[in-house]
C-alpha positions in Angstrom: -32.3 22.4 -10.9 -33.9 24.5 -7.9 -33.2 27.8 -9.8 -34.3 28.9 -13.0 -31.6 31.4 -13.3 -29.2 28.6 -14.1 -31.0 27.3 -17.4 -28.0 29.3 -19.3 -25.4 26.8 -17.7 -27.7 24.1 -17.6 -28.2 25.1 -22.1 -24.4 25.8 -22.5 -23.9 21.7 -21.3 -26.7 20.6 -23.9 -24.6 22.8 -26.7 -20.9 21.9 -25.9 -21.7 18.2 -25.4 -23.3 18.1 -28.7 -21.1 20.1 -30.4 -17.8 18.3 -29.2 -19.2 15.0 -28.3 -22.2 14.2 -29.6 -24.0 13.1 -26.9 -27.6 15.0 -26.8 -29.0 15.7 -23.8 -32.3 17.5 -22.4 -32.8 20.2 -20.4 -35.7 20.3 -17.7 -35.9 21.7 -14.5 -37.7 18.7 -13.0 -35.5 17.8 -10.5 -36.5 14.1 -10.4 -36.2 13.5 -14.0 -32.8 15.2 -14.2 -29.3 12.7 -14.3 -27.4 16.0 -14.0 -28.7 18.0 -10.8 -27.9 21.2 -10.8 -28.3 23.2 -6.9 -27.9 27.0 -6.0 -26.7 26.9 -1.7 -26.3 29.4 0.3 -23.1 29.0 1.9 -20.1 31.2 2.3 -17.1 30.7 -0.1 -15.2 31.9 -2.5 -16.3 32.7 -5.9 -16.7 30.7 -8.5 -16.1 27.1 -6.3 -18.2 24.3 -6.6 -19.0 20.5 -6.0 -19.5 17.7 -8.5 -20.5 14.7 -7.3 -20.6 11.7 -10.0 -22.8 8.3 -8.4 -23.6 5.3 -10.3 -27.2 7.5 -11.2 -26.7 10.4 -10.8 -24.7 13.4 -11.2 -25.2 16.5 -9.3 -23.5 19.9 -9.3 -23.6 22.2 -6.6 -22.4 26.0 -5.8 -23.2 29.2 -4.0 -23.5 30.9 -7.6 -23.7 30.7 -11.5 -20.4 31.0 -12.1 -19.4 27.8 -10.0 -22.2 26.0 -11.0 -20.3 26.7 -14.6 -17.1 25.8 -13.6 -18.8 22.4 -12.3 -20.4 21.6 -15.7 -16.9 22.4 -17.5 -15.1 20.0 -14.9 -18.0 17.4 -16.1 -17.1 18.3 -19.4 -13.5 17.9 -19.3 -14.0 14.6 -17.4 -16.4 13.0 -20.7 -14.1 14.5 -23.4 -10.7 12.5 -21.4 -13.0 9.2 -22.2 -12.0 7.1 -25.3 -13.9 7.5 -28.1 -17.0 4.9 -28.7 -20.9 4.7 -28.0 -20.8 5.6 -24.1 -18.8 7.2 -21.7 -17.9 6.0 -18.3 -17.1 8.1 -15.4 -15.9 7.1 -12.3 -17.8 7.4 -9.3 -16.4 10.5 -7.3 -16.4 13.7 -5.4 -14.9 16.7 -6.1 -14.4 20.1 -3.8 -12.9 22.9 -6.0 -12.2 26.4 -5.8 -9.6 28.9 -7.8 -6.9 30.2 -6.2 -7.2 33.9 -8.1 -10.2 35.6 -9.1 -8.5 37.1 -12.1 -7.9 34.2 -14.5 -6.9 36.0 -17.7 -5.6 36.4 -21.5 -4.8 39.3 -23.8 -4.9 39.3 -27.5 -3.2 42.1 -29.5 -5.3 42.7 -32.9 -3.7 46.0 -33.9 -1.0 44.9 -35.1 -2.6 42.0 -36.9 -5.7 40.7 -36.9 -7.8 37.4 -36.4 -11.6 38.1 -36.7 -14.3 36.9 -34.7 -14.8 33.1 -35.3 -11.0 32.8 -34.0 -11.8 35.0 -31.1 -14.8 32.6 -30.3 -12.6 29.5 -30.8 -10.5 31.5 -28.5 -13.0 32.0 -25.8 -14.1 28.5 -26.1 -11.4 27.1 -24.6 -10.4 29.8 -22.3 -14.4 28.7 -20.6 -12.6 24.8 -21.4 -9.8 26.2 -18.9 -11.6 28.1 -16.1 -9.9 31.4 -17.4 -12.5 34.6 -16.8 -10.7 37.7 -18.2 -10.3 38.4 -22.0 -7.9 41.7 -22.3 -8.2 43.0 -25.9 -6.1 45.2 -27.3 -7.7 46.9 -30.3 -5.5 50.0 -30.7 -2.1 50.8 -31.3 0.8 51.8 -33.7 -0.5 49.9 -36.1 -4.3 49.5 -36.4 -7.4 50.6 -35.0 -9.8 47.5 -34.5 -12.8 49.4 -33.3 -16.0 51.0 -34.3 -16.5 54.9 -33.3 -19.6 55.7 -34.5 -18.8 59.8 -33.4 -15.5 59.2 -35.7 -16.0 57.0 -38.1 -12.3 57.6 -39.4 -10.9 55.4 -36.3 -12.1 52.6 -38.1 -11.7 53.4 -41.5 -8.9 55.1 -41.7 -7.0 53.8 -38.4 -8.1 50.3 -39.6 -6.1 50.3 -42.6 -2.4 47.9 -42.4 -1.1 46.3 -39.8 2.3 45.3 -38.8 3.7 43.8 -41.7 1.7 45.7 -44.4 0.6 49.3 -43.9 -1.6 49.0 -47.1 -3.3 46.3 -46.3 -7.3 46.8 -46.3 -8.9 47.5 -43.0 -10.2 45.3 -40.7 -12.1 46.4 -37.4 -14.8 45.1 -35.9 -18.4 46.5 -36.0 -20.1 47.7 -33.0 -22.4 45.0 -34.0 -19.5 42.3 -33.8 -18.4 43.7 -30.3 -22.2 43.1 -28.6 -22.2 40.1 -29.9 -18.9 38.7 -28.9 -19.1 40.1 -25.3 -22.3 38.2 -25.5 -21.0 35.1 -26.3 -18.2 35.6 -23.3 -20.3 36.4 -21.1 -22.3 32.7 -21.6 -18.9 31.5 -20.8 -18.3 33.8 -17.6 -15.8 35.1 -19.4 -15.5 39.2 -19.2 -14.5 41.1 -22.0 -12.2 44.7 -21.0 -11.1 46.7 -24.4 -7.5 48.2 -24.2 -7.8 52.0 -26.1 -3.7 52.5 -25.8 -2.9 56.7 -24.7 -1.0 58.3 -24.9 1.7 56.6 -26.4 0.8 54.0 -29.5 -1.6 56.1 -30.8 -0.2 56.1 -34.6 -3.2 54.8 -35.7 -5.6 56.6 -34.7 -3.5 60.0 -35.3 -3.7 58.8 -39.3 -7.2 58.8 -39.3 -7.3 62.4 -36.9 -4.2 63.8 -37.3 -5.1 67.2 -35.4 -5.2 65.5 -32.4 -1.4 64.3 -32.8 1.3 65.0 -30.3 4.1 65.5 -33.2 6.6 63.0 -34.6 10.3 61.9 -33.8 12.4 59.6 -36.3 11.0 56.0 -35.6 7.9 57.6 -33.8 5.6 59.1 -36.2 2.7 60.9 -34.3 3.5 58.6 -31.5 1.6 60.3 -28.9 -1.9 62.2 -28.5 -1.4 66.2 -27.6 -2.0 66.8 -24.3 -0.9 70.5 -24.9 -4.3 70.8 -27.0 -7.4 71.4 -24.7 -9.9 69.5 -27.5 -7.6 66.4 -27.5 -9.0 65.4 -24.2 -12.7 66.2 -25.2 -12.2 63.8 -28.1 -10.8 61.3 -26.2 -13.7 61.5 -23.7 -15.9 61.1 -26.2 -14.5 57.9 -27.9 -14.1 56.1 -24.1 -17.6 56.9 -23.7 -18.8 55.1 -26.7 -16.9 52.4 -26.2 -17.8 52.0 -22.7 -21.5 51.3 -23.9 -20.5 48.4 -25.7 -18.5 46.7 -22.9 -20.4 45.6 -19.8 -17.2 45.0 -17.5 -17.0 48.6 -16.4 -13.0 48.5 -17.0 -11.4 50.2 -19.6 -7.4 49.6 -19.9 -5.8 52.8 -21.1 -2.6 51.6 -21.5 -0.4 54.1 -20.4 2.8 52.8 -21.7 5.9 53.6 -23.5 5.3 57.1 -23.6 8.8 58.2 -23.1 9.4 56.6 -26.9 7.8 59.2 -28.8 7.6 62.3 -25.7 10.1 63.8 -27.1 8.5 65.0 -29.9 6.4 67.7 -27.4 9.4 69.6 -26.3 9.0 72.9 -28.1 5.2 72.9 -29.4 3.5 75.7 -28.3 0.8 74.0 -26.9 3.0 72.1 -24.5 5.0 74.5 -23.6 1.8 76.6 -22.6 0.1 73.4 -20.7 3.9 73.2 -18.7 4.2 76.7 -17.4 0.4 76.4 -16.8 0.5 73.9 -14.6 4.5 74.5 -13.4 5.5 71.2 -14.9 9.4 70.9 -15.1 9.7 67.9 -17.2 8.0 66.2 -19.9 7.2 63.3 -17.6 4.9 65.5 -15.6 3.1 66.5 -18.7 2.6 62.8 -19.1 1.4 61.7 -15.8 -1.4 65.2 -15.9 -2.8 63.4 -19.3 -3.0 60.2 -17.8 -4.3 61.2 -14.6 -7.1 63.5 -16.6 -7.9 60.6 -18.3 -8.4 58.2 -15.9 -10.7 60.9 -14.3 -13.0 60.8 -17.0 -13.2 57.3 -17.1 -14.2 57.1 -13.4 -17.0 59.6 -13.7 -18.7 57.1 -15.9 -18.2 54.7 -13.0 -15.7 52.4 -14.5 -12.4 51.3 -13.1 -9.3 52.4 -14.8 -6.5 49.6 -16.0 -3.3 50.4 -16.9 0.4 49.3 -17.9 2.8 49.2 -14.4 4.7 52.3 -15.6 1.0 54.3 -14.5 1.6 53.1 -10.5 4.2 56.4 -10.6 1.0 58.5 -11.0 -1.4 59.5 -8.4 -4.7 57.4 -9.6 -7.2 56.5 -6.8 -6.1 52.9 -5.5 -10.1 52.3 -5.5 -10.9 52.7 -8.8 -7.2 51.7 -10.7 -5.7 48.0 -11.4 -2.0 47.8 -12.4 -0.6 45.0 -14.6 2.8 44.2 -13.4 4.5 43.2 -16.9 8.3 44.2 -16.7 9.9 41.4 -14.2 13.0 43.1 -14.3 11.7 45.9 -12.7 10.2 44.3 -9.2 10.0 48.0 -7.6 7.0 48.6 -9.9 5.1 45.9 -8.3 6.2 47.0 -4.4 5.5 50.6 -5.9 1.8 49.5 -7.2 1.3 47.4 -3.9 2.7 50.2 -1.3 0.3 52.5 -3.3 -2.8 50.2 -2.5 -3.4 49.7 -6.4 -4.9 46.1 -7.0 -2.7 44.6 -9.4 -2.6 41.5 -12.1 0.9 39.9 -12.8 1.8 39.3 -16.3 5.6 39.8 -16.6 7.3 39.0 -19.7 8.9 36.0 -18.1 7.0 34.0 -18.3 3.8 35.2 -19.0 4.3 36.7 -22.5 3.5 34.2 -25.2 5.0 36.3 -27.9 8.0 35.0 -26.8 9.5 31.1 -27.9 8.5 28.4 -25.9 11.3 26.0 -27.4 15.1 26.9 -27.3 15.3 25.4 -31.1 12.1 27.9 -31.9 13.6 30.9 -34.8 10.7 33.0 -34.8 9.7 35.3 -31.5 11.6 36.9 -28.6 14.1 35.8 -26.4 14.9 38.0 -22.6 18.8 39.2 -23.1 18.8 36.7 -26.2 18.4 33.3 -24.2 15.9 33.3 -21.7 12.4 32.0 -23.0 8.9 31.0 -22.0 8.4 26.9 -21.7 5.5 25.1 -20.2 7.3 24.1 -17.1 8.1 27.9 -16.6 4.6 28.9 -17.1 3.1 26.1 -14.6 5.5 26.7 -12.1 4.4 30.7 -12.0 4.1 32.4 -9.8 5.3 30.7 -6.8 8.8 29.9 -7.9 9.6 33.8 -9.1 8.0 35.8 -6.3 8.3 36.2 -2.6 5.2 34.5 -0.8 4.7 38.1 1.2 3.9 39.7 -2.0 1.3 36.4 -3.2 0.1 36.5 -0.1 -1.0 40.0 -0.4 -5.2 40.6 -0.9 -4.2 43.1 -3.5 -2.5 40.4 -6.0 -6.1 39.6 -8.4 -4.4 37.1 -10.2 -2.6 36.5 -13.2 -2.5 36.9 -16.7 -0.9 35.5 -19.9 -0.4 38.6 -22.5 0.3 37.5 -26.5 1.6 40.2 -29.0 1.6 40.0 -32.5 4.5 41.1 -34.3 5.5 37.9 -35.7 2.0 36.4 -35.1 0.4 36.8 -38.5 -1.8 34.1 -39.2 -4.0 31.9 -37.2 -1.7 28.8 -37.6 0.7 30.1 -35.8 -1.4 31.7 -33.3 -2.5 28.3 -31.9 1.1 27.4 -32.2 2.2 30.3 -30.0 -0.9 29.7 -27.5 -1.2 25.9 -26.8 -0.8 24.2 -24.7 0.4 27.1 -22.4 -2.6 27.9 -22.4 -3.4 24.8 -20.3 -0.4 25.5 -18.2 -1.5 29.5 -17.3 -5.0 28.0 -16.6 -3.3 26.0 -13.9 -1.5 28.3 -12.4 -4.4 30.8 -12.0 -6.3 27.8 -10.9 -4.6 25.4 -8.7 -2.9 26.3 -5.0 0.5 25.9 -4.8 0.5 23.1 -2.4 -2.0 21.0 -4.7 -0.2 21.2 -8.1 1.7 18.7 -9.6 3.9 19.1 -12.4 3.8 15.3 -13.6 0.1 14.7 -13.2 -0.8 18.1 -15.5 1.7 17.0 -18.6 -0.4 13.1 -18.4 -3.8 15.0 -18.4 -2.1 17.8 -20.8 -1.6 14.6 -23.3 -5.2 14.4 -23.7 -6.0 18.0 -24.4 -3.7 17.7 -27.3 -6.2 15.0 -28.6 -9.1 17.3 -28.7 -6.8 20.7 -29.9 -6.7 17.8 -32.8 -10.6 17.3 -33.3 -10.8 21.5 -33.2 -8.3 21.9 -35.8 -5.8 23.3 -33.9 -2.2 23.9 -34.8 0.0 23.3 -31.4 2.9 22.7 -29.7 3.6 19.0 -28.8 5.9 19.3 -25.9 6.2 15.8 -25.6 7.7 15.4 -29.5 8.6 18.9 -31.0 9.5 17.5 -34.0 5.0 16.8 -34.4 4.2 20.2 -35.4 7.2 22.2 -36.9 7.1 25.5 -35.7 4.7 27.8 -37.7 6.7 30.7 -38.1 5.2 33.6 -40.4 8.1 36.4 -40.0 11.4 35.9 -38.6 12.1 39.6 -36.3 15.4 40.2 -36.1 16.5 41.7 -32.6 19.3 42.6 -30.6 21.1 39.7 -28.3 19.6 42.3 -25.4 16.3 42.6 -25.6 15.4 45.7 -24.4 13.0 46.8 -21.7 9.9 47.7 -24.0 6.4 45.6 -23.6 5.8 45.5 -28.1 9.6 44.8 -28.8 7.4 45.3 -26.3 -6.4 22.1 -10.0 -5.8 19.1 -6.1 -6.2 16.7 -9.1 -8.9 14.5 -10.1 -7.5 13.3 -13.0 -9.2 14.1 -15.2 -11.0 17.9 -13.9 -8.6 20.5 -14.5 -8.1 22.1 -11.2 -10.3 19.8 -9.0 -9.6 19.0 -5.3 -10.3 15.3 -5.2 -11.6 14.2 -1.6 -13.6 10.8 -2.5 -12.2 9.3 -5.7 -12.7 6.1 -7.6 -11.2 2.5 -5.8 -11.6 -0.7 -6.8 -15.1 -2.2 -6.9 -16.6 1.5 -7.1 -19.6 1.8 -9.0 -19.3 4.4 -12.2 -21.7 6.6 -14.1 -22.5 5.8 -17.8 -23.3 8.2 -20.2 -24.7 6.4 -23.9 -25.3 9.1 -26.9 -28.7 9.1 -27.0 -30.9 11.6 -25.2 -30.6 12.3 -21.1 -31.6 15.4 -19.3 -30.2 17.8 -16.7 -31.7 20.6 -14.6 
């Protein structure tokens, strides 16, 4: 290697190659002695590209930073783990240009309403590096559980931690401020950025159990639903916790949510707080009320020098475009996004269809949600995102990040049926987020997606076989029971070396053309 500064990347391929393969490997910047070069250029491009070149001797990753000299050793990876198993691996001699199509590659896990822990999250992360995915959205507050550490109210936790969807008594669960350091940590090996979700001010019935003072009142089926914006120390509060968490998360983005409010609003009209705020401030309806919290809020979070995220409803507000990211989630309301877009708001698409993976993935699935009781999320749909659902003069636009996969856990209670719910579409939102339109290929991902399935085996991961159903029964912990409508609501709401995911192949293998071997034993890269 000719830079020191990539001996993390250069580490991370001596640990995953062990770990999954057993092939042990040194690492030494003596660029002679290496079989796996690794080069920093300087040369214009886009982030995170790379090029891996494989000769008979010598394999040798290049990039104008870390990040693509990551992406490089990962396409390397995924090339030795599609070998069959045995003594040595064999790669074939090749060149490979790649470059993703979005810089926001991402996935959101809901642990409010139940939760997984951190070795699943780090199983998790694992193969989100596997799959060139960069954005890990985690939502650790809602209705029904408060995942995170306050130290400033310890309550949150302790009290806001306790149940979850299925059973309000059950103990609580949160993670530490300890855990948190040490999983963005572990993320961040893995270019992988880690940006909490603190829900306001809607879904806050969590939190308003441990510090029920700061409640905006309760309507039947929304018990302290809201925060109070009427009361002057509910914002102070909230400050307070945003700041703390903001120290534990590097990203400098907080998501605040911002959705669903109208659910639980309602339960303002006539507290004498409110009403004071209202004729304050001139406000005629309760939604004005809203957007003033929101808008304070987001104001505090950009003094600290962070961006604010938020659910698409929050594009009706007045947020600075600089500082603000919208996440386009209801499809069947496309003004949101040419709201969000004509506003000058950066924005991540994640729409329901077919983006949430809450939702079944197979039409003889029982357990999940279905759009207006037959519309549902299959592989095919996912790959063929977003190109095949949007106008081009919308993708086309520089404000479009990228996309994102969202998975909420009503009926996801255990980690079986987690995997089940998240592979392989996994593999299929990687290559969206991944791979230009005109270089995808439907046919060519399901052959390499057949070998993934071999190692979601090896990591003990329960899947969906799309190519026989009938291999892994659907894991199905709860069974909701919904309308034939579902309604608008978010909780009821690579071109294609083979074997790279993502890669843009411009030399590959013919006949007669010498190949790399790898034997387990020792070898070296730098």
């Amino acid at each position: 290697m000719n830079d020191n500064s990539m001996l993390p990347q250069a580490n991370y391929l001596q640990m995953e190659l062990k770990r999954a393969d057993g092939i042990l490997i040194a690492v030494d910047p003596d660029e002679q002695k290496a079989q796996i070069d690794l080069k920093l250029v300087d040369k214009p491009g886009v982030n995170g590209a790379y090029d891996l070149k494989i000769e008979a001797n010598k394999i040798s990753i290049t990039a104008s930073g870390n990040d693509g000299i990551f992406y490089g050793l990962v396409s390397l990876m995924q090339l030795i783990r599609m070998q069959p198993a045995g003594n040595s691996v064999s790669l074939a001699a090749c060149e490979i240009a790649d470059a993703p199509r979005f810089q926001w590659r991402g996935f959101m896990l809901d642990e409010s309403r139940h939760f997984f822990g951190r070795e699943k999250v780090e199983q998790l992360l694992n193969w989100m590096a596997f799959y060139k995915l960069n954005k890990f959205h985690w939502h650790l507050t809602d209705d029904d559980g408060w995942r995170l550490e306050i130290k400033k109210y310890p309550r949150l936790a302790q009290v806001g931690g306790i149940g979850n969807h299925t059973d309000s008594l059950a103990p609580a669960k949160y993670y530490t401020q300890e855990d948190i350091k040490e999983i963005v940590a572990y993320a961040q090996d893995r270019f992988i950025t880690v940006i909490p979700e603190i829900d306001m001010p809607g879904h806050a019935t969590a939190a308003n159990k441990a510090y029920p003072e700061y409640s905006g009142g309760s309507i039947r089926n929304y018990e302290n639903y809201t925060f109070d914006p009427g009361n002057e120390k509910t914002y102070s509060y909230l400050t307070a916790i945003l700041k703390e968490a903001n120290g534990l998360f590097p990203s400098h983005m907080i998501h605040l949510g911002g959705d669903e409010v109208a659910l639980g609003n309602q339960a303002w009209a006539g507290r004498p707080g409110i009403k004071d705020m209202m004729a304050k401030n001139n406000f005629t309806a309760l939604e004005d009320l809203e957007h003033y919290f929101f808008n304070r809020m987001a104001d505090s979070v950009m003094k600290m020098n962070v961006n604010v995220l938020c659910w698409d409803e929050a594009a009706s507000t007045n947020l600075n475009p600089a500082k603000t990211i919208v996440f386009w989630w209801r499809q069947n309301f496309p003004s949101q996004l040419e709201l969000s877009l004509q506003k000058k708001y950066d924005v991540v698409l994640c729409p329901r269809l077919p983006l949430y993976f809450d939702f079944v993935q197979d039409k003889n699935n029982v357990s999940g949600r279905r759009w207006n009781g037959a519309y549902f999320n299959s592989l095919s749909n996912i790959y063929n995102f977003p190109d095949r659902q949007l106008p081009s003069a919308e993708l086309n636009s520089n404000l479009i990040l990228g996309i994102q996969a969202n998975i909420w856990t009503e009926t996801v209670g255990s980690e079986k049926r987690l995997d089940y719910m998240t592979y392989p579409r996994i593999a299929a939102l990687a290559e969206s987020a991944w791979t230009d339109r005109v270089l995808k290929n439907e046919s060519s991902f399901n052959e390499r997606l057949k070998a993934d399935l071999t190692l979601y085996d090896r990591d003990g991961i329960y899947y969906y076989n799309p190519f026989d159903p009938g291999a892994h029964p659907e894991a199905i912990d709860f069974i909701r029971h919904t309308p034939k409508r579902e309604k608008a609501g978010r909780h009821r709401k690579h071109a294609h070396e083979k074997a790279a995911r993502g890669a843009k192949t411009s030399k590959t293998d013919r006949n007669g053309a010498k190949h790399h071997h790898i034997k387990k034993g020792n070898h070296r890269a730098g």
